[in-house]
MARGUMI-387553 format. One line per 2 residues: number of its first residue (from 0); their letters; for each residue x, y, z of N, C-alpha, C. Coordinates in Angstrom, 2 decimals. Example, Ala and Ser with C-alpha at 12.3 -4.5 7.8 and 13.67 -1.06 7.14 Angstrom:
0> AS> 13.19,-5.69,7.80,12.30,-4.50,7.80,13.20,-3.30,7.80; 12.85,-2.25,7.08,13.67,-1.06,7.14,12.90,0.03,7.87;
// end
This chain:
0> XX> 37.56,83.57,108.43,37.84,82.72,107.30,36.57,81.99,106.90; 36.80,81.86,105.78,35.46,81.10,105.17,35.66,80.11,104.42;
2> XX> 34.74,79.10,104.47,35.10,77.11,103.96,33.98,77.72,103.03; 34.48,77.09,102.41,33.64,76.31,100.79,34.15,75.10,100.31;
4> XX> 32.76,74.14,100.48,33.15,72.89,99.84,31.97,73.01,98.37; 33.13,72.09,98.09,32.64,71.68,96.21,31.95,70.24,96.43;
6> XX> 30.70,71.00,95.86,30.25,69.23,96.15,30.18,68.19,94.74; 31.35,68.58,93.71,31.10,67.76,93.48,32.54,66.58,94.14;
8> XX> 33.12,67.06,94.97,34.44,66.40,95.58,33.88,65.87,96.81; 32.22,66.36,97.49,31.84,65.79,98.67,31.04,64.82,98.48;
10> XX> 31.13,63.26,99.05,30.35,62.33,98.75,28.80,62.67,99.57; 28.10,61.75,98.92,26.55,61.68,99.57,26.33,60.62,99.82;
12> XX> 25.61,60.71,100.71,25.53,59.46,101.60,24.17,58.57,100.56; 24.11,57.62,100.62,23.09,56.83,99.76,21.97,56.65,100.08;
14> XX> 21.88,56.37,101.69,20.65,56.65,102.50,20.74,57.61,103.30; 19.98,58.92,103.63,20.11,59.36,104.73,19.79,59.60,105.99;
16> XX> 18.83,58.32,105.82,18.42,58.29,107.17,19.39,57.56,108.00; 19.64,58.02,109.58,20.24,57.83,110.08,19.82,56.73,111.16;
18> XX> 20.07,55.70,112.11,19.77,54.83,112.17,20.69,54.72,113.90; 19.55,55.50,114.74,20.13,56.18,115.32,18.64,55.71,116.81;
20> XX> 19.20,55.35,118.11,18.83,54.90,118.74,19.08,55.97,120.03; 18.16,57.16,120.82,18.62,57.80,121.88,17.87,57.33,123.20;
22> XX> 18.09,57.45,124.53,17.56,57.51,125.54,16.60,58.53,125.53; 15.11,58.28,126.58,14.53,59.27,126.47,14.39,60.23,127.13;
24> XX> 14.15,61.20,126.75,14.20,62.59,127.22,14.12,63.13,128.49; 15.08,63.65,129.26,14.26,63.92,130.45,14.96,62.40,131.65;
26> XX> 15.36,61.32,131.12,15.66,60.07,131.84,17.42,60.34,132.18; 17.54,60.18,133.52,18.66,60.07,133.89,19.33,58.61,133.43;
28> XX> 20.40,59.12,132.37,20.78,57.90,131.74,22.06,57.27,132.19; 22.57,56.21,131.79,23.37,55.18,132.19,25.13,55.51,131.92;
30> XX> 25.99,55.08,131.10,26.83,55.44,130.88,26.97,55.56,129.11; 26.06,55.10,128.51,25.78,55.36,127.03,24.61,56.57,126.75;
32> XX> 24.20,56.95,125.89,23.11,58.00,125.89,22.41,57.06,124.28; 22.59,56.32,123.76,21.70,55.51,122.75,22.64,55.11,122.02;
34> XX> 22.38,54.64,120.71,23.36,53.68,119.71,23.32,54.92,118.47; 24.49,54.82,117.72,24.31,54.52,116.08,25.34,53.96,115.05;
36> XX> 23.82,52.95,114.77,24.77,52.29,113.39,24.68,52.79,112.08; 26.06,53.38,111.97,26.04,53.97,110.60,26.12,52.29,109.63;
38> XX> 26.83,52.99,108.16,26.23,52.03,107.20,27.70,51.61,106.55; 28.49,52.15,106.91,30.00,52.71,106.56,30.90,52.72,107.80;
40> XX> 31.86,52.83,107.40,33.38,53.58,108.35,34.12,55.00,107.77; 33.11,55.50,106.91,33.12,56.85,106.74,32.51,57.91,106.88;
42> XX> 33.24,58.78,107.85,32.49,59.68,108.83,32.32,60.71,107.63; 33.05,60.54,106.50,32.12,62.19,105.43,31.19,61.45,104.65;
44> XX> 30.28,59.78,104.50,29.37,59.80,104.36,28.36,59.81,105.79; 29.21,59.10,106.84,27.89,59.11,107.52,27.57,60.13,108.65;
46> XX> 28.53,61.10,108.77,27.89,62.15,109.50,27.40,63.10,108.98; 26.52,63.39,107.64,25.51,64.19,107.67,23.95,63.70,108.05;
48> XX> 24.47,62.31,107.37,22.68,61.75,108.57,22.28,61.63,110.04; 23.65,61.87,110.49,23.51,61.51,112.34,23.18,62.96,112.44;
50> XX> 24.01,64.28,112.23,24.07,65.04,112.27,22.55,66.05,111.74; 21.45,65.56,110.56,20.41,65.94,110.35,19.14,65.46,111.76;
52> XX> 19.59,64.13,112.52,18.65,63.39,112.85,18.85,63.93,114.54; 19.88,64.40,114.80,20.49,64.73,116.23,19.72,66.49,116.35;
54> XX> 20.35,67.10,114.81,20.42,68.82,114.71,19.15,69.45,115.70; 17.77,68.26,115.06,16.54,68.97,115.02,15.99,68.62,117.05;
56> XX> 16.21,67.38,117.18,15.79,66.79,118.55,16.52,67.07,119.93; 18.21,67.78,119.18,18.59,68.03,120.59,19.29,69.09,120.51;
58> XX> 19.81,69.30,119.00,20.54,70.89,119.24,21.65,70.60,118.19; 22.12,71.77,117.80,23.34,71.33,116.04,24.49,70.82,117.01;
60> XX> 24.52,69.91,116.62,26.45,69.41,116.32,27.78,70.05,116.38; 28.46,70.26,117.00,29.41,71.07,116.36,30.82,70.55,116.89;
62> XX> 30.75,69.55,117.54,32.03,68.85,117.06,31.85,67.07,117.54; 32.62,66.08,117.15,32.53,64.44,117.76,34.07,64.43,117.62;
64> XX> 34.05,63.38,118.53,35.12,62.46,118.88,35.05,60.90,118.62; 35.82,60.32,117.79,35.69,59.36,117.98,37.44,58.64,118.76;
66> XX> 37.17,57.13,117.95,38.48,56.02,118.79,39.07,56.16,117.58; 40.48,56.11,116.97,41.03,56.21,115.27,40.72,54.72,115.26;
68> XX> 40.98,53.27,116.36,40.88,52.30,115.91,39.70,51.56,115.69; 38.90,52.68,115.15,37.38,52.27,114.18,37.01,52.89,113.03;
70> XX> 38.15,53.86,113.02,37.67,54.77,111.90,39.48,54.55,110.88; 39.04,54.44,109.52,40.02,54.66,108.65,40.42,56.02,108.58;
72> XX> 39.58,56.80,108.38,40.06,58.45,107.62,39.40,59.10,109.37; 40.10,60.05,109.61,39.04,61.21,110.42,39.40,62.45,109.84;
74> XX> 38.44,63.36,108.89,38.77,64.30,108.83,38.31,65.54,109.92; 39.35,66.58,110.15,39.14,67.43,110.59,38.02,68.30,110.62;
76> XX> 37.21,67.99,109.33,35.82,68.89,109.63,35.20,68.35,108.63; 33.62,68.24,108.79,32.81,67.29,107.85,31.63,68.47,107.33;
78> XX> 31.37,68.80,106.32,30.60,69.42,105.95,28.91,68.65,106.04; 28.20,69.53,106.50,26.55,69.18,107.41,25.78,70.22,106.54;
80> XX> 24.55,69.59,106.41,23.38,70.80,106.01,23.61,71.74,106.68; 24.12,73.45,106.16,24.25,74.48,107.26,25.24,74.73,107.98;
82> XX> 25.94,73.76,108.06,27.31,74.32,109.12,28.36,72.91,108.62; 29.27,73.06,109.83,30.64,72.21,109.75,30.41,71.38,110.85;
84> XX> 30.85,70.20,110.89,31.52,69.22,112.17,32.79,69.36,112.25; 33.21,69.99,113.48,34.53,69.28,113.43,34.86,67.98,114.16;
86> XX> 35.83,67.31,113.76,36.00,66.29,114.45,37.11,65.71,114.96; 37.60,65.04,115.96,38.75,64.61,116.49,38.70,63.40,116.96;
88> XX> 39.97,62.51,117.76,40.14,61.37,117.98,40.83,61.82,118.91; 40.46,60.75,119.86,41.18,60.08,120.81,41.78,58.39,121.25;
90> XX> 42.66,57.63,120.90,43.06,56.54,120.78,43.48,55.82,122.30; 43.46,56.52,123.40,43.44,56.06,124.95,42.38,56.38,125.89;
92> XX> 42.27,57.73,125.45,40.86,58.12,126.36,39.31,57.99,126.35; 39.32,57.40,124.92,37.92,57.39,124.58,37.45,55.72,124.23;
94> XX> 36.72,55.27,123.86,35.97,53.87,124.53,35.89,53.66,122.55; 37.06,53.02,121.88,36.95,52.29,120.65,35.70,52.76,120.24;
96> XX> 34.33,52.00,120.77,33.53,51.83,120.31,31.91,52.97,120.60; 32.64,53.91,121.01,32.07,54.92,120.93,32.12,56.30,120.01;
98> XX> 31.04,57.30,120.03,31.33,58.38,119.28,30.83,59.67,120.33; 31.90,60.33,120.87,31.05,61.51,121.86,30.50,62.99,121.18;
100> XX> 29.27,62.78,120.98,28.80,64.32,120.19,28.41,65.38,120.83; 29.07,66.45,120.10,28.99,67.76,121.11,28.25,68.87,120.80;
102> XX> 26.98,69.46,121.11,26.51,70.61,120.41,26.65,72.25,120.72; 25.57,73.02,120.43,26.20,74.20,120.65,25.78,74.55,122.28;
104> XX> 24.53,73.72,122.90,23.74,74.07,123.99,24.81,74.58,124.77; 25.71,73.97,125.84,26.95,72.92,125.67,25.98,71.75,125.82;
106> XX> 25.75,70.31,125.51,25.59,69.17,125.61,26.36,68.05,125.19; 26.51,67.18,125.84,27.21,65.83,124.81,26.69,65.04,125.20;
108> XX> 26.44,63.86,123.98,26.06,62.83,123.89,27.15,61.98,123.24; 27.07,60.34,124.43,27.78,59.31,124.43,27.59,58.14,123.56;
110> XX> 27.64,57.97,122.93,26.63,57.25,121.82,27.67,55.73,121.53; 26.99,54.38,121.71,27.80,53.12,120.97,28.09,53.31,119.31;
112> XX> 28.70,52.97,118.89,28.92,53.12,117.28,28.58,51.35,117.30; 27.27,50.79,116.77,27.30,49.59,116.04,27.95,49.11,114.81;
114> XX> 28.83,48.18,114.80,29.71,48.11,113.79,28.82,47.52,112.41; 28.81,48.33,111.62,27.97,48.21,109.98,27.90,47.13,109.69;
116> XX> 28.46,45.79,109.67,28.53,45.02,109.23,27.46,44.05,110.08; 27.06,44.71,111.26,26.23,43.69,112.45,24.66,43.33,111.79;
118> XX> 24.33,42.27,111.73,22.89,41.77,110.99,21.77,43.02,112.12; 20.60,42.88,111.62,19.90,44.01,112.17,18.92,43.12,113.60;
120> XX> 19.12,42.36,113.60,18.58,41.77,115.09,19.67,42.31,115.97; 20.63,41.81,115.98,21.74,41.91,116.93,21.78,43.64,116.92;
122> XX> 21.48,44.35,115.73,21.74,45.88,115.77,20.59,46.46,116.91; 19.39,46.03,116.72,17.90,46.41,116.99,18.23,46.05,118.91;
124> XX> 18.95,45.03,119.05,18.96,44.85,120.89,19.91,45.88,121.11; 20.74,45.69,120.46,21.92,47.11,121.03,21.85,48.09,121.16;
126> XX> 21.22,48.64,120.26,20.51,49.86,120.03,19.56,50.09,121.43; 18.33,48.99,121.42,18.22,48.80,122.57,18.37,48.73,124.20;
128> XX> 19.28,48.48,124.08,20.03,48.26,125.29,21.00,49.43,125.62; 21.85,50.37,124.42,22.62,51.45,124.71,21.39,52.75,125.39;
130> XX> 20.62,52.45,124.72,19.53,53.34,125.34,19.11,52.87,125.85; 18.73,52.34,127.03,17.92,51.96,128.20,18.50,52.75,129.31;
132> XX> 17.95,53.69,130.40,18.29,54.82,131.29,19.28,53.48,131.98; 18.60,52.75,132.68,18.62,51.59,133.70,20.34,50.93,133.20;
134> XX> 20.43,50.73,132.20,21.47,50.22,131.84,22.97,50.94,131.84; 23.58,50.13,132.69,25.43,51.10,132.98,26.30,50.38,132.28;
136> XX> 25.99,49.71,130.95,27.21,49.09,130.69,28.27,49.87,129.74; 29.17,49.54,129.71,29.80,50.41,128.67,30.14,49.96,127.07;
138> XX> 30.09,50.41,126.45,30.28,50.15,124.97,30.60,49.14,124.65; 32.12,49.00,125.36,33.17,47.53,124.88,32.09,46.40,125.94;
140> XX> 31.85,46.59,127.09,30.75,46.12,127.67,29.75,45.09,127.10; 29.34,45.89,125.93,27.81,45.62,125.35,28.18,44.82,124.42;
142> XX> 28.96,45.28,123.61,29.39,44.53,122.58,30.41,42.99,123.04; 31.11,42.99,124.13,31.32,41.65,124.23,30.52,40.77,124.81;
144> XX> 29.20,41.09,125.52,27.81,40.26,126.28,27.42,39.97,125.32; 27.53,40.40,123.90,26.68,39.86,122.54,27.34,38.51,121.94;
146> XX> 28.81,39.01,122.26,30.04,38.08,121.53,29.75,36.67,122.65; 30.11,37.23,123.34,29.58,35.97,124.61,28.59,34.89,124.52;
148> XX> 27.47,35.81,124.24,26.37,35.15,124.62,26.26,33.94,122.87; 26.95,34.52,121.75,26.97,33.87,120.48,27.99,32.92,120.37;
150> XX> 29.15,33.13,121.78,30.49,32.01,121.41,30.97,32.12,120.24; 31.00,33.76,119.75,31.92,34.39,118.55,33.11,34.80,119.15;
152> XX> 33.62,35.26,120.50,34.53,35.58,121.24,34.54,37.10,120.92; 36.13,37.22,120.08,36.04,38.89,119.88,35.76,39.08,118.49;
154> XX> 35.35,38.22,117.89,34.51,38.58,116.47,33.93,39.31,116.00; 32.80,40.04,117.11,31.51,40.76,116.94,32.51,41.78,117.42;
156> XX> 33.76,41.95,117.96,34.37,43.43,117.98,35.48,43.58,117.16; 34.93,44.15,116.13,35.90,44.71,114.80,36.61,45.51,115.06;
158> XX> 38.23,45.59,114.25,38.93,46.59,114.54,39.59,47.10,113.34; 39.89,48.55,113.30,40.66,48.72,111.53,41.79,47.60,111.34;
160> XX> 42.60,46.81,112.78,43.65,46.37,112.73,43.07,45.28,113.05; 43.73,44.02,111.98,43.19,42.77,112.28,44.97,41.89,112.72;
162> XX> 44.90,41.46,114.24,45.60,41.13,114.50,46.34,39.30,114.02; 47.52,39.04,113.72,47.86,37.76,113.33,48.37,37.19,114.30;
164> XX> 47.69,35.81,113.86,48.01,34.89,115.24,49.14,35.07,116.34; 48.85,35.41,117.23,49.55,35.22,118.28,50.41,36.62,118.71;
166> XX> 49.59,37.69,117.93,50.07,38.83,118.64,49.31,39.71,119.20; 49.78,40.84,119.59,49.62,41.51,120.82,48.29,42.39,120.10;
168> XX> 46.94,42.41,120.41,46.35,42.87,119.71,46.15,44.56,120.22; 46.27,44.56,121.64,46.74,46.45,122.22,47.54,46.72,121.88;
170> XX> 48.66,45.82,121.54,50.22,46.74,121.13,49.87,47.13,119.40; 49.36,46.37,119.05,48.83,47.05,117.31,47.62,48.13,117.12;
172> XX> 46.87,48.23,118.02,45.82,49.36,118.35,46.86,50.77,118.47; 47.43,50.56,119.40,48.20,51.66,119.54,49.37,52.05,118.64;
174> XX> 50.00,50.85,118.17,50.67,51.58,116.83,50.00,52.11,115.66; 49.03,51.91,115.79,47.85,52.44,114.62,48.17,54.31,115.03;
176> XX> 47.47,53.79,116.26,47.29,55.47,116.43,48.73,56.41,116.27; 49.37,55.77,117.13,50.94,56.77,117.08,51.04,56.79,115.54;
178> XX> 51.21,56.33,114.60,50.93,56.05,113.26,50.08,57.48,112.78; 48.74,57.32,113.04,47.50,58.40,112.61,48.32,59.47,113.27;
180> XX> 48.78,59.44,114.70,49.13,60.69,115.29,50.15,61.70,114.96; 51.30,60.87,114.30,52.39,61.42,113.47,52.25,62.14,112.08;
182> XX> 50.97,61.35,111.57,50.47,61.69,110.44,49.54,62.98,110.35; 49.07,62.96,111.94,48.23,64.46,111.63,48.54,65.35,111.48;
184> XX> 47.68,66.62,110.18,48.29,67.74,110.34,48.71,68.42,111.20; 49.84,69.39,111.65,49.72,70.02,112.29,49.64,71.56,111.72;
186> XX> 48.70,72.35,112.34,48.56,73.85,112.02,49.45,74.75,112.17; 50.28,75.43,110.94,51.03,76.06,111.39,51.01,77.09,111.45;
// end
């Protein structure tokens, strides 16, 4: 079977450079493999820039995972210079605030997703810090030592679901997803 997308129905991303932070080469790394902060919460603008900036340094893309409770839309496959992403979610097994990318070598990379909205100091340490070999923290990890250290609490960790006073903010994460999950196609 063969995809054809119409571009004039496929958005473009505005910048395409990607903004994209890895461990280095060769370094036995931690439990992150580097950062990226896209510019958006849309993976069909911003995965053709991760996907140009990853293709050449470590090998093509060919499928990610993300958390649904960071992402509004996930489509099933993202059109890339040259090929397809496909893509999927996981809403228990995978770390919110991560994106796991998979290429053809087999390889994957663990990557923090910096939330777009973060000023670029606070982006530039994280980034930082997700890539450092030495460093084992984990995503949700990193991002609340920031919240911490600012006495923003859980501020600096955004969620599609903004919880109202005094409720259960896991029990609404997860109705999100059962939600997305009911909603996904299924192939018939």
């Amino acid at each position: 079977m063969t995809v054809t997308f119409d571009r004039a129905t496929t958005p473009a991303a505005p910048d395409s450079t990607a903004r994209l932070s890895l461990a280095p080469v060769g370094a036995r790394t931690g439990r992150l493999d580097g950062a990226w902060w896209p510019r958006s919460r849309d993976l069909l603008l911003e995965l053709p820039s991760l996907a140009a900036e990853i293709d050449g340094r470590w090998g093509r893309i060919t499928r990610i995972t993300v958390n649904p409770a960071q992402w509004p839309v996930i489509p099933r496959r993202v059109p890339v210079t040259g090929h397809t992403i496909h893509a999927g979610w996981f809403a228990a097994e995978q770390d919110e605030h991560t994106v796991a990318v998979f290429s053809y070598a087999p390889r994957r990379l663990n990557l923090l997703i910096i939330p777009p909205a973060t000023d670029a100091a606070d982006a530039a340490r994280l980034m930082s810090e997700a890539a450092d070999p030495a460093d084992t923290r984990t995503a949700g990890e990193l991002l609340a030592a920031r919240s911490d250290r600012d006495g923003e609490g859980s501020a600096f960790l955004p969620s599609a679901v903004a919880p109202a006073e005094g409720t259960d903010e896991a029990g609404l994460r997860a109705d999100l997803a059962r939600s997305r999950a009911a909603s996904w196609p299924v192939p018939a």
